[in-house]
C-alpha positions as CSV (number, residue, x, y, z in Angstrom):
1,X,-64.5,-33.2,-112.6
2,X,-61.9,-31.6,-110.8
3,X,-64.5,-28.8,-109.5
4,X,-66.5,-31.1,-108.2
5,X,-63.7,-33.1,-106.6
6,X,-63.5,-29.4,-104.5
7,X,-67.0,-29.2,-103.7
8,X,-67.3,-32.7,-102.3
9,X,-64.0,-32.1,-100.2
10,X,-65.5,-28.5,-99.0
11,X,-69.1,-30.4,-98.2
12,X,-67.0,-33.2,-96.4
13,X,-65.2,-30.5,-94.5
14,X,-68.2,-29.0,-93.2
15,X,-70.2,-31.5,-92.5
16,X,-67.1,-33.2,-90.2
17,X,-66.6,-29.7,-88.5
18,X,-70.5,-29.8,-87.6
19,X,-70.2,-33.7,-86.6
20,X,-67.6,-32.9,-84.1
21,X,-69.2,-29.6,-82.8
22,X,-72.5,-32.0,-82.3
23,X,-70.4,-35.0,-80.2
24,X,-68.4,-32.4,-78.1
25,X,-71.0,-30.7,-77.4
26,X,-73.2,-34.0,-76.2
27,X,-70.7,-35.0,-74.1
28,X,-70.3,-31.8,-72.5
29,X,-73.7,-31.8,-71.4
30,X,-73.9,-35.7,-70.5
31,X,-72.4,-34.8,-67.2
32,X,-73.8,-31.9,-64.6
33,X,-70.3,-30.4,-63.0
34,X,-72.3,-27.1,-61.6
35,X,-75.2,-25.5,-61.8
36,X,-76.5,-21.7,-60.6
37,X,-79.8,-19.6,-61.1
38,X,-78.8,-15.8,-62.1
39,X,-81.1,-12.9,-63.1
40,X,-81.6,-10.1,-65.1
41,X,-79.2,-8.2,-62.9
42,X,-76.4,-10.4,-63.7
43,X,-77.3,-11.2,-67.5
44,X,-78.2,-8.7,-69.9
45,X,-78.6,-8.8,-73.9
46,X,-77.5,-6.3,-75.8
47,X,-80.8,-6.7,-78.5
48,X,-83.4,-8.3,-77.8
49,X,-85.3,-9.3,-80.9
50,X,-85.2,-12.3,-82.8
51,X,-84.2,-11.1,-86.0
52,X,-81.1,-9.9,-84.3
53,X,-77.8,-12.7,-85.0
54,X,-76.8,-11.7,-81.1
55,X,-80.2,-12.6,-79.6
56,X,-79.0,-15.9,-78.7
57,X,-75.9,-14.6,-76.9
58,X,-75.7,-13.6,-73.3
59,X,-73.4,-11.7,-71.4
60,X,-72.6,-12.0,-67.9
61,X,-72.2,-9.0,-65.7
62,X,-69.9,-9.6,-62.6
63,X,-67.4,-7.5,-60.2
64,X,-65.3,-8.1,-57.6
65,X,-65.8,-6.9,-53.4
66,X,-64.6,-3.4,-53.4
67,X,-61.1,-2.3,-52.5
68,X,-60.5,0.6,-50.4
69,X,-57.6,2.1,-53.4
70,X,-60.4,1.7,-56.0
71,X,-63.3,3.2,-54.5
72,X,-66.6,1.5,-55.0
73,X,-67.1,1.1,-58.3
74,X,-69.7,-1.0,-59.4
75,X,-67.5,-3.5,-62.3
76,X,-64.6,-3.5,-60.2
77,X,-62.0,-6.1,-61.8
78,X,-59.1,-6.3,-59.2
79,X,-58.7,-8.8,-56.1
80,X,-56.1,-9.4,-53.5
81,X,-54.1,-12.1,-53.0
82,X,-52.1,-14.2,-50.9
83,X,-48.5,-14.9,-51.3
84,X,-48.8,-18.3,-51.2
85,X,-51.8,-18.3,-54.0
86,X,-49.7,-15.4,-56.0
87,X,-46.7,-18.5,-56.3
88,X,-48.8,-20.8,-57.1
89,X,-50.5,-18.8,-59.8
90,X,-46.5,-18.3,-61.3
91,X,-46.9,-14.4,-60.4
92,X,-45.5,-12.2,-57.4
93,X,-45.2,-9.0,-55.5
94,X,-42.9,-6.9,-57.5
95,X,-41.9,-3.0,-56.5
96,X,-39.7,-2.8,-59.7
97,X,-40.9,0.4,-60.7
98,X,-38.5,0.6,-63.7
99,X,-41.4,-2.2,-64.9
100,X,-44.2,-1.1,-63.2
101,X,-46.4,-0.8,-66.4
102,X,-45.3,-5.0,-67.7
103,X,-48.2,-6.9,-67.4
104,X,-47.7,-10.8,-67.2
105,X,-50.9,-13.0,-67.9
106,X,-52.2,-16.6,-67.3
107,X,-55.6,-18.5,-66.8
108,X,-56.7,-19.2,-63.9
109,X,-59.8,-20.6,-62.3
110,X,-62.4,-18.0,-60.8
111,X,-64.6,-19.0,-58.0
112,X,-68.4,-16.6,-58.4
113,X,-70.6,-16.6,-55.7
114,X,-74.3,-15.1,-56.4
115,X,-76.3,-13.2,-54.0
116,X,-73.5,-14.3,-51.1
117,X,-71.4,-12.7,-48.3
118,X,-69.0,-10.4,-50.8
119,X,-72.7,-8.8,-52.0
120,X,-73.9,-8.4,-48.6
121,X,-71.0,-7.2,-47.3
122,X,-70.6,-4.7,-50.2
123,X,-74.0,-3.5,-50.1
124,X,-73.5,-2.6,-46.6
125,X,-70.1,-0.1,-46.8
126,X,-72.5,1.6,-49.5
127,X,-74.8,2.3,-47.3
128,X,-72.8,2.8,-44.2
129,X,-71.0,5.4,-46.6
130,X,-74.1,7.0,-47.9
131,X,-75.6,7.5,-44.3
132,X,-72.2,8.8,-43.2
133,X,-72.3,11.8,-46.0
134,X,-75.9,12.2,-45.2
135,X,-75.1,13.0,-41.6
136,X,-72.8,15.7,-43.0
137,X,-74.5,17.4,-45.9
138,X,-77.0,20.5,-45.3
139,X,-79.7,19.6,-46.9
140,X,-81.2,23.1,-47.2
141,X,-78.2,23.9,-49.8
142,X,-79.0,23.0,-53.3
143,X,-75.2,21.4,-54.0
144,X,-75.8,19.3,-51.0
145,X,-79.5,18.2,-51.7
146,X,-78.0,16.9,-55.8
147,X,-75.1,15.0,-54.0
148,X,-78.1,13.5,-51.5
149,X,-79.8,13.1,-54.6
150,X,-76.9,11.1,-56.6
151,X,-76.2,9.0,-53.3
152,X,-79.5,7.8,-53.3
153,X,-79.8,6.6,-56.7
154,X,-76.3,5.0,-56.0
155,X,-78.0,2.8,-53.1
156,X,-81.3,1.9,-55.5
157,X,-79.2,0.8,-57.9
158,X,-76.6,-1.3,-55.7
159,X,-80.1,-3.0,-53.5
160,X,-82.2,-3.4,-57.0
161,X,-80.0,-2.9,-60.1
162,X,-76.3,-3.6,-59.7
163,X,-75.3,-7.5,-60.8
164,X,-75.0,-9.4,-57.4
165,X,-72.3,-12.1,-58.6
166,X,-69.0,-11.4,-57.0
167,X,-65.8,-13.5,-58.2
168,X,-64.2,-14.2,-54.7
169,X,-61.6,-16.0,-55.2
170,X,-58.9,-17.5,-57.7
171,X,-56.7,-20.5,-58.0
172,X,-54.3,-22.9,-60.6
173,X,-57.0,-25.6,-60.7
174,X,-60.6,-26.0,-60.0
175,X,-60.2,-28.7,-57.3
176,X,-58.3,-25.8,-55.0
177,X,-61.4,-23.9,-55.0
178,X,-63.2,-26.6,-54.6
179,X,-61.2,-27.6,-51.4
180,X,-61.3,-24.4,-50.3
181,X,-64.9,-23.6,-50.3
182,X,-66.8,-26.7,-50.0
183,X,-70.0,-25.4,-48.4
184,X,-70.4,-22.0,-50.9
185,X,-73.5,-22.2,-52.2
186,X,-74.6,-20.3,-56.0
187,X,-71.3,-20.8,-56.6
188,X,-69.9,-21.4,-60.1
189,X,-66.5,-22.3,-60.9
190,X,-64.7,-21.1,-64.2
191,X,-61.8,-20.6,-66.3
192,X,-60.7,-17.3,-67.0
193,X,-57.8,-14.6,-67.4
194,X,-55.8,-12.8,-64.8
195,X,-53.2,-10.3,-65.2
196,X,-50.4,-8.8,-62.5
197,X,-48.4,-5.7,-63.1
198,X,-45.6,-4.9,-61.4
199,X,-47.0,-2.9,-58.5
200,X,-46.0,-3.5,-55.1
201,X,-49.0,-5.1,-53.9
202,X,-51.0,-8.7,-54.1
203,X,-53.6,-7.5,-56.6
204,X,-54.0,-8.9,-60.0
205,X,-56.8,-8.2,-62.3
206,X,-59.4,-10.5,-63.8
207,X,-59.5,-9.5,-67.1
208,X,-62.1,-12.0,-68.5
209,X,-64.3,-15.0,-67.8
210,X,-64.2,-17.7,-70.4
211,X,-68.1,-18.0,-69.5
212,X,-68.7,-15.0,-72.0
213,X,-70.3,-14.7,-74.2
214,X,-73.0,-17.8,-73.0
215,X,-75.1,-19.1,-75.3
216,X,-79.3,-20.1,-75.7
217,X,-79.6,-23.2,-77.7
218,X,-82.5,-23.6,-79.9
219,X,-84.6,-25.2,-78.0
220,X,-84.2,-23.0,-74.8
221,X,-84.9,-20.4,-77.1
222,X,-88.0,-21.6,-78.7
223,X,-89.9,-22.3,-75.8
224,X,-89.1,-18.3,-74.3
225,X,-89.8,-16.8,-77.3
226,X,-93.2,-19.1,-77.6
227,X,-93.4,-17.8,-73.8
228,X,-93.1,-14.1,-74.2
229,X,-93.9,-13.2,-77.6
230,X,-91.0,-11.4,-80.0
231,X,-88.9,-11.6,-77.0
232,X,-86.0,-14.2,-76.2
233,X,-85.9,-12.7,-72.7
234,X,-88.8,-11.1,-70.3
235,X,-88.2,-8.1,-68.3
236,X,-87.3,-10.0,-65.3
237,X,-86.0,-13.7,-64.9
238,X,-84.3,-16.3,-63.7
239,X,-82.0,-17.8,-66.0
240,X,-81.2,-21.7,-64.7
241,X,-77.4,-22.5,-65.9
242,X,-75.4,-25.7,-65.8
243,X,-71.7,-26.6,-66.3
244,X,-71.1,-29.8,-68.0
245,X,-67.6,-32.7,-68.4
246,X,-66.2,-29.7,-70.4
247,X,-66.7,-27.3,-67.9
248,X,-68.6,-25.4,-70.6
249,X,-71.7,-23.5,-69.2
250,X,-75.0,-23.6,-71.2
251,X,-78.4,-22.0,-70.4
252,X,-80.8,-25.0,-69.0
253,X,-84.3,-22.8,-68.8
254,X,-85.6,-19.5,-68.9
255,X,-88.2,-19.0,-65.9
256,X,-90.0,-15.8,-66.1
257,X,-90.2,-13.9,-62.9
258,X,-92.7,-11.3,-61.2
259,X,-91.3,-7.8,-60.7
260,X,-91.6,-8.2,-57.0
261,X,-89.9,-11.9,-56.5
C-alpha cells in the first residue's frame, strides 16, 4: 500500500511538472514580441541525424564589431561602453590594477542585428586590411604568396561563411533598446550575461546569450525532416524565429534555400 502511495505521488509529480511546462509554454507563444529569419551561417547543429538526442537543439553563432585591441577575430565577445550605460548596468571604469583580474557579472539585455551596418562595416576593414597587405607583399616569394593565400580564405569566409549577426548594443531593460533603436530592422532583443573586469577601459564582455541552446519543437521538426529526408536541417536555410510574452525564442519554420540565394 505504502509503495503504491509513492508511485501515485511520483506519477502526480510528473504529470504536474509536464502540465505546467505545457501552459508556460502556450502562453509564451500566444503573443509575437519579435521575430528574425537567420541562416545556416548563424545556426549550426552539432549532429545532424535524427537518432541523435541533440538534433533538436540549435546553437546560435554571434560576435560582436571588431575592436582595434582585439584584432579581428571572427567570435569576438567584448563591446564598448558608455559611462552612462556602464552606471546604469551597476558596473564602471576601474584602473585598480591590484584587482585587475575580479570579474563582476549581471544580466543584461543584448540588442542582435542580422546582416546590418556592424556586418557591413566589419566586412569592409577586412577587406580594406587584406588589400592593404596585398599592396605590400611580393608575390613572387613563396612566404608572401601563403600569407596572400591565408588572406584570401580569410575574406571567403567573412563574405560567405562567417555568422552575420552582430550584438550591438546592451542595456538594464529591453524597453532601453527599444527606445534607442526603434527603426533596426532583423533585430532581436535578449537576455543574456555580461561581465566587467577591472581594466581601465568601457569594455565588458558578453559571456552568453540566454537564446542558447534554441530549440525545434516536434512539429517544426517533422515537417523538415519529411522535407529533407534523414536530415532535421538542409545544407542551406532560412530558419524563421519568433519571441513570445516570455521573451523565449522558438523556431517558427524551416525554409530550405538554394545555394545561390
Amino acid at each position: 500500500m505504502k509503495n503504491n502511495r509513492l508511485v501515485i505521488a511520483a506519477f502526480t509529480l510528473i504529470l504536474s511538472a509536464n502540465i505546467i511546462v505545457l501552459v508556460k509554454v502556450s502562453y509564451n507563444r500566444s503573443q509575437i514580441s519579435q521575430q528574425i529569419t537567420l541562416t545556416e551561417r548563424e545556426v549550426y547543429q552539432r549532429y545532424r541525424r535524427v537518432e541523435e538526442n541533440s538534433a533538436t537543439s540549435l546553437q546560435i553563432q554571434w560576435q560582436t564589431p571588431p575592436d582595434e585591441d582585439y584584432g579581428y577575430y571572427s567570435h569576438n565577445r567584448y563591446l564598448r561602453l558608455s559611462d552612462t550605460t556602464l552606471s546604469k548596468l551597476g558596473l564602471k571604469k576601474s584602473c585598480n590594477d591590484d584587482n585587475r583580474h575580479h570579474k563582476i557579472q549581471r544580466e543584461a539585455w543584448i540588442l542582435l542585428q542580422q546582416n546590418g551596418l556592424a556586418y557591413q562595416t566589419h566586412l569592409q576593414q577586412i577587406l580594406a586590411k587584406i588589400e592593404l597587405q596585398r599592396q605590400t607583399i611580393n608575390a613572387q616569394e613563396t612566404r608572401d604568396k601563403k600569407s596572400l593565400k591565408t588572406l584570401n580564405d580569410k575574406a571567403y569566409k567573412a563574405k560567405n561563411k562567417r555568422s552575420r549577426l552582430y550584438a550591438i548594443a546592451v542595456a538594464g531593460n529591453k524597453e532601453s533598446l527599444s527606445a534607442a533603436y526603434p527603426e533596426q530592422e532583423n533585430t532581436l532583443i535578449v537576455k543574456g550575461l555580461i561581465s566587467k573586469t577591472n581594466h581601465c577601459n568601457n569594455k565588458i564582455r558578453i559571456n552568453e546569450l540566454y537564446l542558447n541552446p534554441l530549440h525545434i519543437s516536434q512539429e517544426v521538426l517533422k515537417e523538415s525532416v519529411k522535407k529533407n529526408g534523414n536530415q532535421v536541417l538542409p545544407h542551406h536555410y532560412d530558419l524563421n524565429i519568433a519571441v513570445g510574452a516570455l521573451n523565449e525564442a522558438w523556431v517558427q519554420s524551416i525554409q530550405t534555400r538554394n545555394q545561390n540565394e
